[in-house]
N, C-alpha and C positions, 0 to 999 in steps of 0.2 A: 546207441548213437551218442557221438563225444556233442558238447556242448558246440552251437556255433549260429549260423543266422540262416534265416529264410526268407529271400527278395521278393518284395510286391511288386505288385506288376509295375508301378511307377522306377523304382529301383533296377527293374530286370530291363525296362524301356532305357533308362539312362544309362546302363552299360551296354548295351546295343548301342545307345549315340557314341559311346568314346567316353561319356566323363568321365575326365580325369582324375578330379578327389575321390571319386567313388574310385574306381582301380588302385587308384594309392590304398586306399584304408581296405580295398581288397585283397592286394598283393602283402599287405602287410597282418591283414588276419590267417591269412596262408600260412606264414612263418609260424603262429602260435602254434598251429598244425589242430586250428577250429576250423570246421569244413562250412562252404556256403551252396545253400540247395534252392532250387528252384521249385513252388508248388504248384501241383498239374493244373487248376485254377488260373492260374496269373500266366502258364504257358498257353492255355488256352485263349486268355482276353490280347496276350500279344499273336497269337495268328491270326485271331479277330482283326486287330488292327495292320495286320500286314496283308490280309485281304480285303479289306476295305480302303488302302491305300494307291496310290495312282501311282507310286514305286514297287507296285506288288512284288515282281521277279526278286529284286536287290531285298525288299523286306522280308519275303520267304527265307530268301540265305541267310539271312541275319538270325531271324526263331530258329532255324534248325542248326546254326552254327551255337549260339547258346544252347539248346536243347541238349546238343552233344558234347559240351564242353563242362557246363554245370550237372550237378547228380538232380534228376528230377525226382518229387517224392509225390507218390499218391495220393487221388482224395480214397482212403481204405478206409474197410469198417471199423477200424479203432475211431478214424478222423470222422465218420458219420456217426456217431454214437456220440463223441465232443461236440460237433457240430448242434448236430438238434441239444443239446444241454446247453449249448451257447445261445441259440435261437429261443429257447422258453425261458433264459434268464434276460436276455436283449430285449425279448418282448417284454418282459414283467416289469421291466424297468422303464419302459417306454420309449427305449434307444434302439429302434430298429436297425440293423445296418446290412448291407447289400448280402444277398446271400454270397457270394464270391467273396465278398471279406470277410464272411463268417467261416467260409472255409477255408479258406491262408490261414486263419488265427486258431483253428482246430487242430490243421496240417501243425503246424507252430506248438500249440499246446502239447499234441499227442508227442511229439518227436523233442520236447525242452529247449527249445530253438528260440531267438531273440528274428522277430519279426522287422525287417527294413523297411521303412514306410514311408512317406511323405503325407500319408492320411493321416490326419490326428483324430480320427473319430477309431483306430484300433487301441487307446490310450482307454478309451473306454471299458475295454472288457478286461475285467479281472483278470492280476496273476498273469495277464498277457507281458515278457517284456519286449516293448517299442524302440526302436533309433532310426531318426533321422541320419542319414551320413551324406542329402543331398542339399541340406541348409549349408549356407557358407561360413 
């Protein structure tokens, strides 16, 4: 897999709304011909929120309109093997962090992928690399 990024579910929400700087800095990592992937994690927490939403119908279309347009990547057993190594060094260190953010940053690990985030608690985990592209 060529070098490129991997949307948190915060990221994957704000191009669902239309942001714009984020589509700018999208369409223009496009050109580099660096792919941007979606992980099955952060696809999961946005159907969460499009069923739990009172615009269910329109937010359904939206997760699967993404879903089918972004390359979704697994949580596989490479990313479960990272994962729990992620989880007994987060614990060791006393920085627990959400198991769902521990596997974006596994999915990320496994695949060399620069994770999109607005959480700066994934700044935390080693060798992880983080950007913000929704600070202004």
């Amino acid at each position: 897999m060529s070098a490129g990024y991997l949307l948190d579910t915060n990221h994957a929400s704000a191009l669902n709304d239309g942001n714009a700087s984020l589509l700018r800095r999208l369409r223009a990592v496009g050109q580099t011909g660096a792919e941007v992937y979606l992980p099955a994690p952060s696809l999961g927490e946005l159907y969460f929120g499009a069923y739990a939403s009172q615009r269910r119908e329109n937010n359904l279309k939206q997760v699967r309109f993404l879903a089918h347009t972004v390359a979704v990547l697994p949580f596989d057993e490479d990313a479960a093997e990272q994962y729990g190594h992620l989880t007994n060094q987060q614990r060791a260190l006393g920085k627990p962090a959400s198991v769902i953010d521990l596997q974006i940053a596994a999915i990320a690990l496994v695949h060399g992928l620069t994770v999109l985030s607005a959480d700066k608690h994934f700044s935390l985990i080693p060798d992880l690399p983080v950007e913000d592209w929704l600070e202004p």
